[in-house]
C-alpha positions in Angstrom: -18.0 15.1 29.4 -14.8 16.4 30.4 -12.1 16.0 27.5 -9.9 14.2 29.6 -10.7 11.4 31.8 -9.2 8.5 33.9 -12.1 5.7 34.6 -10.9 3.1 32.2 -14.3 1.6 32.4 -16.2 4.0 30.4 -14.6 3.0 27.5 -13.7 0.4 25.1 -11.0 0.1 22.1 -11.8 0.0 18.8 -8.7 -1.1 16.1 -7.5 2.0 14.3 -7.5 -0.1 11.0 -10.9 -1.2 10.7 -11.7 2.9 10.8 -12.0 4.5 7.4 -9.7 7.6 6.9 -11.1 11.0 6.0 -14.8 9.8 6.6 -16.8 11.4 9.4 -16.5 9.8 12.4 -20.2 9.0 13.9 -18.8 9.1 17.7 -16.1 10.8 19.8 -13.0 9.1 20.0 -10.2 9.0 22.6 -6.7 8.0 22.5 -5.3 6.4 25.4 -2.1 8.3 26.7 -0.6 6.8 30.3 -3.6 6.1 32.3 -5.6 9.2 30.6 -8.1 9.0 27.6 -7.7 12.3 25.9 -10.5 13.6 23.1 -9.1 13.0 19.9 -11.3 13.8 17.5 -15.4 14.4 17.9 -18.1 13.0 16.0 -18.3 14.6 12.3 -14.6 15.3 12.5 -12.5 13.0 10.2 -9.0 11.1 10.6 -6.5 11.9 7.4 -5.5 8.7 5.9 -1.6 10.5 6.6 -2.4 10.0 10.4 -2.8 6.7 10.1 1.1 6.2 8.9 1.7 8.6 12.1 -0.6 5.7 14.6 1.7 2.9 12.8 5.3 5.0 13.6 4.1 5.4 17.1 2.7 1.6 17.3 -0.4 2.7 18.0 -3.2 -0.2 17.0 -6.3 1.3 18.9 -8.6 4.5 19.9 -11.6 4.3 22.5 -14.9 5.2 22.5 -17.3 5.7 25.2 -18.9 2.2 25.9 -22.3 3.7 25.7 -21.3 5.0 21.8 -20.0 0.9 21.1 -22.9 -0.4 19.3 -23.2 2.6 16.9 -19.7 2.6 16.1 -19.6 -1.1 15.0 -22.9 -0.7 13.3 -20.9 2.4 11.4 -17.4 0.0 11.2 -19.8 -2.4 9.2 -21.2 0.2 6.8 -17.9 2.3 6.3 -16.2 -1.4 5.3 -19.3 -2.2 3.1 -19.0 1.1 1.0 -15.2 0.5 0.7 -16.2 -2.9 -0.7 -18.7 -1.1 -3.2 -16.5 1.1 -4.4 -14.0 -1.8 -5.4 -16.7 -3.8 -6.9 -17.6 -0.5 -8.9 -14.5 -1.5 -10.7 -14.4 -4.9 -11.0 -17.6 -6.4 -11.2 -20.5 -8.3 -8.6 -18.8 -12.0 -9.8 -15.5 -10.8 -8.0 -17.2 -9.2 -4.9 -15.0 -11.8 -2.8 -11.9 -10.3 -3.9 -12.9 -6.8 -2.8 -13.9 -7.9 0.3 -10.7 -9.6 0.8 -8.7 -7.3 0.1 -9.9 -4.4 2.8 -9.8 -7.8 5.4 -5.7 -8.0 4.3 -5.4 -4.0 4.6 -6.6 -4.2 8.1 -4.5 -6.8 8.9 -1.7 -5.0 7.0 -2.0 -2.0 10.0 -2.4 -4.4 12.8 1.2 -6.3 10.9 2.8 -2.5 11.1 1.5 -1.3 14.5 2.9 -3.9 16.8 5.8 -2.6 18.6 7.6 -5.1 16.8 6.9 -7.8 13.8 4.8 -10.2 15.6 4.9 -13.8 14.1 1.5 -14.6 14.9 0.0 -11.7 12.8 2.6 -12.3 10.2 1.4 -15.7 10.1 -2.1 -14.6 9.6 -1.1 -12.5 6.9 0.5 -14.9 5.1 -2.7 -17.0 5.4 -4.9 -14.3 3.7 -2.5 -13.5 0.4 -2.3 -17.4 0.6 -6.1 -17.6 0.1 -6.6 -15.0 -2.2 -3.6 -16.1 -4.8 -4.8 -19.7 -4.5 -8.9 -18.1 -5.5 -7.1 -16.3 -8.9 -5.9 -19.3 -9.7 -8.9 -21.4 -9.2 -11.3 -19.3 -10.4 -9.5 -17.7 -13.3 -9.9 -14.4 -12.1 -8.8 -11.9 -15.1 -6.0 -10.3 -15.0 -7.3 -6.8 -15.3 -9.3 -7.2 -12.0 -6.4 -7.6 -10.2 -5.6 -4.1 -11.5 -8.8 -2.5 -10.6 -7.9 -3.9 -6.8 -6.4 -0.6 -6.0 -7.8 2.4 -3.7 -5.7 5.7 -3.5 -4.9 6.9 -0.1 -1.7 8.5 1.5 -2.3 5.7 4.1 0.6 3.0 4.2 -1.4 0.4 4.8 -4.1 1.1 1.5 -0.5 1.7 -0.6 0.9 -2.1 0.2 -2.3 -3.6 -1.0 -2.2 -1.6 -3.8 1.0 -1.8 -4.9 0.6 -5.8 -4.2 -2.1 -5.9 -6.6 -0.5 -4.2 -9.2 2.8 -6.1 -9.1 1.1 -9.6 -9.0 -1.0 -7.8 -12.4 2.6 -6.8 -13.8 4.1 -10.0 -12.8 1.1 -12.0 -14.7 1.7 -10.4 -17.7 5.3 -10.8 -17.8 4.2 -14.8 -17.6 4.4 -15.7 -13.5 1.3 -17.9 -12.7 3.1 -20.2 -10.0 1.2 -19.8 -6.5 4.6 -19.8 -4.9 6.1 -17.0 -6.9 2.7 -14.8 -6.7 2.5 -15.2 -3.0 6.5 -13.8 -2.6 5.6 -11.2 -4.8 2.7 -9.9 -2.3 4.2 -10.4 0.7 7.1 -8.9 -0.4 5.1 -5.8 -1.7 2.7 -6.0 1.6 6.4 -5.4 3.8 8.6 -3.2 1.1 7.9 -0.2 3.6 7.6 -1.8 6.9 11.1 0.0 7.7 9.8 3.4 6.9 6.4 3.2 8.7 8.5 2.9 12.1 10.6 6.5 10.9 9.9 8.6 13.4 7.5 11.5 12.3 9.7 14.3 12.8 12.7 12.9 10.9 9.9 12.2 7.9 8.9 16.0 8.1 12.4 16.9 7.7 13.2 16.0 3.9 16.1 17.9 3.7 18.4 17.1 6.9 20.9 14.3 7.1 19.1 12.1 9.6 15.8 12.1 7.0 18.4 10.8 4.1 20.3 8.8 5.9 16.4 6.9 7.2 15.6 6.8 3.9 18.8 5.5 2.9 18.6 2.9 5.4 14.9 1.7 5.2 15.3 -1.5 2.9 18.0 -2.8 4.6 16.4 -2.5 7.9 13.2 -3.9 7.2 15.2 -7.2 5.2 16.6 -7.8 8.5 13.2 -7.3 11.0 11.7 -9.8 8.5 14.1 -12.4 8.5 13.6 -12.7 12.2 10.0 -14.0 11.4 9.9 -18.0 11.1 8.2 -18.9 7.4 9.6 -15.5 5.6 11.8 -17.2 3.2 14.9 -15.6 1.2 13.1 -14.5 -1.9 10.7 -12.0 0.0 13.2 -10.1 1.9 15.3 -9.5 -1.1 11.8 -8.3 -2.4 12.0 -5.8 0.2 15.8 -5.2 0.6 16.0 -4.1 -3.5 12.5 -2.4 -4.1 14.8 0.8 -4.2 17.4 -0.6 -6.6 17.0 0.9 -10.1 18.3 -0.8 -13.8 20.8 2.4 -13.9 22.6 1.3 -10.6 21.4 4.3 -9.1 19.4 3.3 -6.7 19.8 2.1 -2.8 20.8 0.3 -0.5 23.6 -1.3 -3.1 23.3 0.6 -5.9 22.8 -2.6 -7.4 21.9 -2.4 -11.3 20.8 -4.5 -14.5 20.6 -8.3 -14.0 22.1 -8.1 -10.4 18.7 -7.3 -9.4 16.3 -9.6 -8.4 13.6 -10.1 -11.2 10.9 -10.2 -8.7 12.2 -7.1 -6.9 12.3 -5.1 -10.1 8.4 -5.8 -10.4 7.4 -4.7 -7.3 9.9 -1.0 -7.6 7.8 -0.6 -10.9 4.6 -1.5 -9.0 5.7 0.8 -6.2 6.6 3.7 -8.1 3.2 3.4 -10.2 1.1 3.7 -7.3 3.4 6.3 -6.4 2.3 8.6 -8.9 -0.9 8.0 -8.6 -1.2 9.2 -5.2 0.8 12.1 -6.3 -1.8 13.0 -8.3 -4.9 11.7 -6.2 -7.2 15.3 -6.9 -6.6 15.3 -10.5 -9.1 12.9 -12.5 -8.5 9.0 -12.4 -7.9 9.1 -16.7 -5.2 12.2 -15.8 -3.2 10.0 -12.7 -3.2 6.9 -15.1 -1.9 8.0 -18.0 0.8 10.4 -15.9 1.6 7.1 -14.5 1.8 5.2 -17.7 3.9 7.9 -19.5 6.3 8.0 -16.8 6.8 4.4 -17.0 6.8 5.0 -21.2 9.8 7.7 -21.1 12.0 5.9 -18.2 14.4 4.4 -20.9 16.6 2.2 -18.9 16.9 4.4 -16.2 15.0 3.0 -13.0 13.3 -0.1 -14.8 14.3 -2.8 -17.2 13.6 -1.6 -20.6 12.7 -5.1 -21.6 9.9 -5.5 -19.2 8.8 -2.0 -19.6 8.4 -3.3 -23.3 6.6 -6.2 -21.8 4.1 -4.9 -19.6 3.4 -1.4 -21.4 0.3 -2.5 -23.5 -0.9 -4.4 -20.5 -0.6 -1.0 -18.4 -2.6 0.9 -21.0 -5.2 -1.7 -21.1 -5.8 -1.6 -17.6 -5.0 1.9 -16.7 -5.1 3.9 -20.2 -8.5 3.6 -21.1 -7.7 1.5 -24.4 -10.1 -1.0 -24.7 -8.0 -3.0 -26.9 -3.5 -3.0 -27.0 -2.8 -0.1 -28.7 0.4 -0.4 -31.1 4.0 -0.4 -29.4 4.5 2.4 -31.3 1.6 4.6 -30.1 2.6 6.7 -27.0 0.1 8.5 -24.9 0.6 11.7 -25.1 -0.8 14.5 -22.2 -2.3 17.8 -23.1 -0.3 20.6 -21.5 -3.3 20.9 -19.3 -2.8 17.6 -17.9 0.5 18.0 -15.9 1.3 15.7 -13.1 3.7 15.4 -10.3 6.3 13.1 -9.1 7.7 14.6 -5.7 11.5 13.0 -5.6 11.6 12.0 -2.3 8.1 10.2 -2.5 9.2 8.5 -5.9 12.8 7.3 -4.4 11.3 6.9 -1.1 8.3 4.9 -0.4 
């Protein structure tokens, strides 16, 4: 078959979110461009998990496959989901199988949420409706705290870094106390939409990191996405400030406002220490899991007032070794990890500041 064709009818959409980045694809797949479908990538090929934030900036929710090819690929959707789940469950345990699976469901949701054109209500709403569900099962079923920390996957993908950095904020957020429905849901949705703003930065102007127009994007991002949520019915006031201060930092050198110390939002200050831990993980996704968690735990360690609250850091610290550290019980206050010089890590600036 030709690369390019034009008979719609040999072909059907599949949603871009429900496909697995870097995983061999088991069919050719097309994207739809005018009234063309144009070979995108063929079978064995893979899609990086940094194209995906490319299909979101571009509001791009689907690629095609032949219709002939339909069957295998949903037959390979199913599997590709079902090892996702595994690898989760890995972490956490068959009891809390649920959870895993309902977290990739509220990751593919998340993509559809920041490929529309625009925020659409009715997928908001939907949204909503998931983290609703799966705060209200960790409160009725008493889910551990540490499982909700294990509910992370590291990917460059925008979509895998909101769940994430959910998951870890509602962890950081239980141990500094918060068990109200109410104030766990804010603090997911919140984290789910900190970056909706930047997902819609054009790609160029994100390849750029050093021009005006890429700081001045950056710059703007929280603002921008706080005012595209509050045009969605049912957002209330406490989760765009989530995502209007995620940048802020304790030191008041942060963004939008430079806002510092108690002017920030309590809630927002747990999701920019969620966000900035997942961060670094990322950063260092080929280096071992022990070596990204304790980068990430030192960094939090050594801050000292400068982007976090030094009394939550104090708060949360054993409760990040426990989950993340490889302690198996709180190690003293006093006790710092400390890295081999082998075991550098990296924090890319922009990356830390910016997403």
């Amino acid at each position: 078959m030709s690369p390019t064709e034009t008979n719609p009818a040999k072909f059907a959409p599949i949603p871009i979110g429900k496909i697995n980045p870097d995983e061999p694809l088991c069919a050719d797949v097309y994207l739809k461009i005018g009234d063309k479908f144009i070979k995108f990538k063929e079978q064995e090929d893979a899609i990086p998990s940094e194209k995906y934030n490319f299909f979101i900036s571009k509001n791009l929710k689907d690629l095609f496959v032949l219709t002939e090819d339909v069957k295998k690929v949903m037959d390979w959707l199913k599997a590709s989901k079902a090892k996702l789940v595994e690898e989760v469950v890995e972490q956490i345990g068959e009891e809390h199988r649920e959870l895993a699976e309902k977290r990739e469901e509220i990751k593919e949701v998340v993509f559809e949420t920041f490929a529309d054109l625009e925020l659409d209500s009715g997928t908001v709403t939907i949204l909503q409706d998931q983290v609703a569900d799966f705060i209200d099962d960790i409160g009725k079923k008493k889910v551990p705290q540490l499982v909700l920390a294990k509910l992370t996957r590291q990917s460059h993908s925008v979509a895998d870094h909101s769940v994430n950095v959910a998951n870890i904020a509602v962890y950081m957020a239980m141990l500094l106390g918060h068990g109200h429905q109410f104030v766990l849901e804010n603090i997911y949705m919140g984290s789910i939409l900190h970056d909706y703003a930047k997902a819609k930065i054009p790609e160029d102007i994100l390849k750029n990191t050093g021009n005006q127009k890429y700081n001045q994007a950056i710059q703007d991002h929280p603002k921008k996405a706080g005012q595209m949520i509050a045009k969605i019915e049912g957002i209330n006031k406490q989760i765009i400030t989530i995502v209007e201060q995620h940048h802020e930092q304790h030191n008041g050198k942060g963004y939008p406002k430079g806002l510092a110390g108690d002017d920030i939002y309590e809630l927002s200050k747990i999701v920019t220490m969620a966000n900035v831990f997942d961060n670094i993980l990322v950063e260092n996704i080929n280096k071992s899991e022990k070596q990204r968690n304790r980068a990430a735990i030192k960094f939090f360690e050594y801050d000292k007032g400068k982007q976090f609250d030094p009394e939550i850091i104090e708060k949360i610290i054993d409760g990040l070794k426990l989950a993340y550290g490889g302690y198996t019980k709180a190690p003293s206050k006093k006790e710092k990890i400390e890295l081999p010089e082998d075991e550098v890590f990296s924090v890319d600036d922009d990356d830390e500041k910016d997403s």
